[in-house]
Structures are given as C-alpha cells and as structure tokens.
C-alpha positions as CSV (number, residue, x, y, z in Angstrom):
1,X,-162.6,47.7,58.8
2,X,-163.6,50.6,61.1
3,X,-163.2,51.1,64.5
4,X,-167.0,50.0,64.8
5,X,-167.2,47.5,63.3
6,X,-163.9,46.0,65.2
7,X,-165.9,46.1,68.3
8,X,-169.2,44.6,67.2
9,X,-167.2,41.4,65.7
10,X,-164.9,41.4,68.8
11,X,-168.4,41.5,71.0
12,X,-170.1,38.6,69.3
13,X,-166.9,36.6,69.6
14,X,-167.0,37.5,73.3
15,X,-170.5,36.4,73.4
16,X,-170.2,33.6,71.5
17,X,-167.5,31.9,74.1
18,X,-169.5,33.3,76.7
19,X,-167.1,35.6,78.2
20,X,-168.4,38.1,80.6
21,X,-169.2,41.5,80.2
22,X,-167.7,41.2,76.2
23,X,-168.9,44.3,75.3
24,X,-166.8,46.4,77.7
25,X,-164.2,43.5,77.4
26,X,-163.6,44.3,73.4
27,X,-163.2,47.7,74.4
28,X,-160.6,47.5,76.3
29,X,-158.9,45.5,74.1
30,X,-159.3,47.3,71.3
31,X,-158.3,50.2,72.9
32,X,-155.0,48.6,74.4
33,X,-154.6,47.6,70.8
34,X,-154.4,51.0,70.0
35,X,-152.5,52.7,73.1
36,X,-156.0,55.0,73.3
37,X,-158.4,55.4,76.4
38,X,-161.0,53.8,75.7
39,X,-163.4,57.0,74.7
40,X,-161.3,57.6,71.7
41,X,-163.1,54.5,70.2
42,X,-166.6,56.5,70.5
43,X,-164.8,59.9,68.9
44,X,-163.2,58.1,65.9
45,X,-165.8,54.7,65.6
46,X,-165.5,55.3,61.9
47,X,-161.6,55.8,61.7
48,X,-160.2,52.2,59.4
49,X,-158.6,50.2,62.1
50,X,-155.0,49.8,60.3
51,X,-153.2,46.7,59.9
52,X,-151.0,47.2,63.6
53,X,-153.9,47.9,65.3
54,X,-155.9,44.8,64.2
55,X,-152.7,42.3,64.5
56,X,-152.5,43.5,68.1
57,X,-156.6,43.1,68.7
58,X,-156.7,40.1,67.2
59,X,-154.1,39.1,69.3
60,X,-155.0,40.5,72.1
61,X,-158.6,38.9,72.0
62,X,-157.5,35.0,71.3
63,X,-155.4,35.7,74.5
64,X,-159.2,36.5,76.4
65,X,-160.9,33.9,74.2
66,X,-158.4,30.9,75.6
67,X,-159.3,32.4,79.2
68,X,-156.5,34.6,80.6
69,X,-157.9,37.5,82.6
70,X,-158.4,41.2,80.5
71,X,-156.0,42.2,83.1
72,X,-152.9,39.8,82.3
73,X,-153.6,40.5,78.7
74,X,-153.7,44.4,79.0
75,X,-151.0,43.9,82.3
76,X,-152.9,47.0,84.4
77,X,-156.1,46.8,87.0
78,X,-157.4,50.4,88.5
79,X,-157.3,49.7,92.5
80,X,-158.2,53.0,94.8
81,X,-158.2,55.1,91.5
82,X,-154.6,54.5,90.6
83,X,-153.6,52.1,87.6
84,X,-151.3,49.6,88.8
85,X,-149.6,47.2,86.2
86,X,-149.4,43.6,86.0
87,X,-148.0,40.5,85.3
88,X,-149.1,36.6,86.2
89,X,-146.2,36.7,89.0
90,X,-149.1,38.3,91.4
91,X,-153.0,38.4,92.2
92,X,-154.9,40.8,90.1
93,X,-156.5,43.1,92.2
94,X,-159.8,43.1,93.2
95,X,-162.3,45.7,94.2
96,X,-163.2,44.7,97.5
97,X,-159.6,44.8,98.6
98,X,-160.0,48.5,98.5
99,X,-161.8,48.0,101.8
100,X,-158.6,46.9,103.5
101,X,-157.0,50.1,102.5
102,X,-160.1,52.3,104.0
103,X,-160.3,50.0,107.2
104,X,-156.3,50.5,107.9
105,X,-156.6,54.3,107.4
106,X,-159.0,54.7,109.9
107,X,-156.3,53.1,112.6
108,X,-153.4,54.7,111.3
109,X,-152.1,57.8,112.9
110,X,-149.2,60.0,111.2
111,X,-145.7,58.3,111.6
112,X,-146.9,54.7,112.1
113,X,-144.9,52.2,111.0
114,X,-147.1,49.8,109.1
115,X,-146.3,46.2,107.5
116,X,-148.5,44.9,104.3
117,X,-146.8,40.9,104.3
118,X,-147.5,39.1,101.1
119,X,-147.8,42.2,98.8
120,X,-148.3,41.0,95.3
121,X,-148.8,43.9,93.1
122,X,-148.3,46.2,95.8
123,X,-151.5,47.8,95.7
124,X,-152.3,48.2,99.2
125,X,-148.8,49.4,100.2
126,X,-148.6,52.1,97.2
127,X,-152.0,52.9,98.3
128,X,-151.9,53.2,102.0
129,X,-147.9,55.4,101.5
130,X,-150.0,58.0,99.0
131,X,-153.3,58.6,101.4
132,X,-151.3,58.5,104.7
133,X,-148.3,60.2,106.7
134,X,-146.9,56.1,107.6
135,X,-144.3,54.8,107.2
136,X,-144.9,51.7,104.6
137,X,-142.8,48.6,104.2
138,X,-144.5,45.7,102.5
139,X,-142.5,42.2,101.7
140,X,-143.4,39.2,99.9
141,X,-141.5,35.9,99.4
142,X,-141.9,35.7,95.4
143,X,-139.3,37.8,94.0
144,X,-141.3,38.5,90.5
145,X,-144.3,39.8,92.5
146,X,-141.4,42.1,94.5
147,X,-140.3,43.4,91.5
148,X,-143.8,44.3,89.8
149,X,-144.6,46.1,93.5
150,X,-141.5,48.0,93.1
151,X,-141.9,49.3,89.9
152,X,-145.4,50.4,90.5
153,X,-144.1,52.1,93.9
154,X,-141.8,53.8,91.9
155,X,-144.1,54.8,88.6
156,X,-147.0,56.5,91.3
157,X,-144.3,58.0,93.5
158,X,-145.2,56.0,96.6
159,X,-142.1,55.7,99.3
160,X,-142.5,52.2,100.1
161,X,-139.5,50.2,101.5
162,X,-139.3,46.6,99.8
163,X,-137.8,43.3,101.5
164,X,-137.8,39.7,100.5
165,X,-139.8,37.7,103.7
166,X,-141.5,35.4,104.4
167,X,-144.5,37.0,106.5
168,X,-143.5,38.4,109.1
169,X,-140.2,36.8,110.0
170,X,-138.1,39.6,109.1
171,X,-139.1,42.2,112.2
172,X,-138.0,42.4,115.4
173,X,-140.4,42.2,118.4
174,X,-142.5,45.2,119.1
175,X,-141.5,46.7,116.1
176,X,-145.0,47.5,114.0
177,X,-147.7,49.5,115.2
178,X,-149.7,47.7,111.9
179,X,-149.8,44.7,110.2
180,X,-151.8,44.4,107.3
181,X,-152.2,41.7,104.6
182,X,-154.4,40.2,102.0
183,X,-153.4,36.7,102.2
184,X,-153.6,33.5,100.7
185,X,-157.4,31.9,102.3
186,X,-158.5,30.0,99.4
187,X,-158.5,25.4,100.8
188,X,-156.6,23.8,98.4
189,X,-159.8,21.4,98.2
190,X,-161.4,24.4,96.0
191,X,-158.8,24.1,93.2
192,X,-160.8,21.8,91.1
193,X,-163.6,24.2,91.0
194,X,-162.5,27.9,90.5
195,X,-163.0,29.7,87.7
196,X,-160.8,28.9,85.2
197,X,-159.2,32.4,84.6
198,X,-158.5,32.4,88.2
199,X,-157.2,28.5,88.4
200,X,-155.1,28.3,85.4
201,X,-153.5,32.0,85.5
202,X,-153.3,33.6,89.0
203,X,-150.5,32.8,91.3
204,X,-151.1,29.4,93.5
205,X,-148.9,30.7,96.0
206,X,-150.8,33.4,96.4
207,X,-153.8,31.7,96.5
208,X,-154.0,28.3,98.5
209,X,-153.3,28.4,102.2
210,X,-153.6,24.7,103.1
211,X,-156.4,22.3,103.9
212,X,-158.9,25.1,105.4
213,X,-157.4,27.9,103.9
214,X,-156.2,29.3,107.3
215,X,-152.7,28.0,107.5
216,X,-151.4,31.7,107.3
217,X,-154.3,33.3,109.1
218,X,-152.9,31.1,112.3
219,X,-149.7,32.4,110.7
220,X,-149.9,35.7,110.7
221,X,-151.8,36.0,113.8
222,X,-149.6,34.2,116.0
223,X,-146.6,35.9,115.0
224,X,-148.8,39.4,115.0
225,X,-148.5,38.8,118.5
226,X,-144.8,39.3,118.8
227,X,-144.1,42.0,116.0
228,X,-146.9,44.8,117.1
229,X,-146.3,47.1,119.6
230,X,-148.6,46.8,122.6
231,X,-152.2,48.8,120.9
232,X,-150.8,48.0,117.2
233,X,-153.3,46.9,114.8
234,X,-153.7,44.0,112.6
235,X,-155.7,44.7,109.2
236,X,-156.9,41.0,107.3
237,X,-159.0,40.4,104.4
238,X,-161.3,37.8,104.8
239,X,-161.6,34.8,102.2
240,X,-165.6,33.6,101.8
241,X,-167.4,32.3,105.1
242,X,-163.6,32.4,107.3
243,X,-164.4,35.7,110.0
244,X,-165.7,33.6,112.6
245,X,-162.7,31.0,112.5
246,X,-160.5,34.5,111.9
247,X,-162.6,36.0,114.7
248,X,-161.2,33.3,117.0
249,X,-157.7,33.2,116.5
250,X,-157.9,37.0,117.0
251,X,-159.7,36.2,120.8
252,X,-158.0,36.2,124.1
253,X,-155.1,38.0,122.9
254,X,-156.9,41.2,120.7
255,X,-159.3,43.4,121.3
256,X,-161.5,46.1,119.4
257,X,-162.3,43.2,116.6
258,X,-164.4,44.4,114.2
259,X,-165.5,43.4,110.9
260,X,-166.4,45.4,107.4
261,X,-168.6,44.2,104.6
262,X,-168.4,44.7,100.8
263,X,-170.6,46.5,98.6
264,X,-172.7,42.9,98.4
265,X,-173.1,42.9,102.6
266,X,-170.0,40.2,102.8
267,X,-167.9,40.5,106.0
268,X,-164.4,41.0,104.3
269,X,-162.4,42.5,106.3
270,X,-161.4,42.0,109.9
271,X,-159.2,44.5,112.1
272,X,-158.8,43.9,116.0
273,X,-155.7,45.7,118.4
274,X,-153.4,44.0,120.4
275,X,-153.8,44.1,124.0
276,X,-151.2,45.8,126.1
C-alpha cells in the first residue's frame, strides 16, 4: 500500500464516521505514524507504507474514530507558533486563547511580575516568558498538568517558575503587577451536551466552574484584589455569552475594562487595572 492510497482509505473512514475535517485529519495521522511533517507525504505519495508505519496509522486512526481529539492521539497542538505537547491531564489548546497572550503583552512592561493561575499545558506562560522581558510564574492545582507545563517550559527554553496552588492562594498581598488566567467557565449544566471529544476526554477540572460557570471568575477576581499591586492588571478569557457578568465583578474596584473579540467577532477576552 502506498503512501496515497493510505490517506484516501484513512479519509473515507474519516468521512464515513463523520469526523471533521478527515482529510487533513489522516494527514496528520499518517504523518505521526511516520515521525514525518506532514509535506513528506506529498514528496513520497507513492513510497509503500511499511508494516510499522501502517500498525501505528491504523492505530493511531481507531484512537480518532472512537473520538479522542487528533491532539491526544498525536500528544502536540501549535499555540502562538510554538508546538507544545500533550497529554489528557490538561485542556488542548485552542486558537482563540492566543488572544489572551496578545491582550497581556500589550499591559506588560519589562520586569513585571506576572501570574498565569490554572496553567494546564502551559501555553500562555511559555508563551508570554519567550515574547516578553516578565517575569513568569504560572501554578496549577493538578500535578499532571504541572508536569506537562514544565516540560514544555523546559523543551522551548522558556524561564518560567512552577508552584503547586490553588489560584491564587500562594502570593502575598501586593505582590503581582498581572494576573492572567484561562479558567474553568464552562456550567456544569452543559456537560450533557458538549461534544463528545471534549466531554469524554478533556480535563473536568479544567472545565466546569459550578452552577453558572463563574465560581472562579468571583474567584479570581476577589482575590485579584489583594494580590495586584495598586495599577496591576488582570487578563481573563471569556467562556461564551459571560463578559457582562465578568464585566461586573470587575466594576467598582477596576478600571480601564476592556474587551477583545475573536476572529468570529466573539468578546473573549476581558482585561481591566486595579484602582490605586
């Protein structure tokens, strides 16, 4: 079997269990398979596909048939044009979390002492210690999800300092001049109707945040409060339709709040200062 004709019947399987985007989807798994980039495949279409190579495909695409994400099966996601690896201990990153890193490096000045609570992967602390001269700490309360953030500190060179927390507890008063976070904002109400990849393979803890899905929104926000220097910023992704109940836990004690859309004109991100 060539390399061709690997892909077209990995594509119609795809198809057939109406998996999205199977084309590009059996091309990365085919390319995984084979510890290429994914343009090798075009260069050497009609190279046989040996017997390795298809035990690992095969493999590879019953994993994505029976639903778990391409990125758990492959255990890497691109975020801010760096490849960050990954396992089911933490969220998969998405695109539009890319806009938290651009709307904190626009209130960051050289030396800042910046906070990312609850960071998964890591992929908004490696990110903002690579494009900025801050100092970066970022915690997290899972210990699997600390140790994938470390490792991928450590693989792209990023000086990040790592600590076991819950949120914020661990800081003294007055001692950030950022807090940043892509938190859990998903109602536990919604569980029964996420997409399954997202429902049976990504990290509850990660996901749910109570009833509303603003338990650690009041969280974070309350305690923000005590750990930012007077004028430090707070930096929050949004979950769908939450910036105006964001928007007013921010009021009365933050001011400057502004909100930044996504690529599809969603508010998702929300940054405000503290008042001195």
């Amino acid at each position: 079997m060539t390399l061709q004709t690997a892909l077209l019947q990995g594509t119609r399987l795809l198809e057939d269990a109406r998996v999205p985007a199977p084309r590009l989807t059996a091309e990365v798994l085919l390319a995984f398979a084979l510890r290429k980039d994914r343009a090798y495949l075009y260069a050497h279409s009609n190279d046989e596909l040996g017997e390795t190579g298809w035990i690992h495909y095969g493999r590879y695409l019953h994993q994505r048939l029976n639903g778990m994400p391409t990125q758990y099966v492959t255990g890497r996601q691109e975020f801010y044009g760096r490849e960050f690896c990954l396992t089911p201990s933490v969220l998969i990153p998405r695109p539009e979390t890319e806009h938290v890193v651009e709307t904190a490096l626009a209130r960051l000045h050289p030396g800042d002492v910046v906070f990312d609570a609850g960071t998964g992967s890591g992929a908004i602390a490696v990110s903002l210690a690579l494009e900025s001269r801050s100092r970066v700490l970022a915690g997290d309360i899972s210990e699997p999800a600390l140790q994938v953030a470390r490792s991928n500190a450590q693989r792209l060179g990023a000086p990040v300092a790592f600590l076991a927390a819950d949120l914020t507890t661990a800081f003294r008063s007055a001692s950030l001049d950022m807090l940043v976070s892509n938190p859990p904002y998903v109602p536990l109400a919604d569980l029964p109707g996420l997409q399954s990849e997202v429902r049976d393979y990504e990290p509850h803890l990660a996901l749910f945040a109570g009833a509303d899905g603003m338990e650690i929104y009041r969280r974070l926000i309350d305690d923000a409060r005590r750990v930012l220097r007077p004028g430090g910023s707070i930096v929050l992704e949004l979950g769908y339709n939450s910036e105006e109940r964001v928007r007013g836990l921010l009021s009365g004690h933050f001011r400057q709040i502004e909100s930044a859309c996504d690529l599809a004109g969603i508010p998702r991100v929300l940054s405000a200062v503290l008042a001195g």
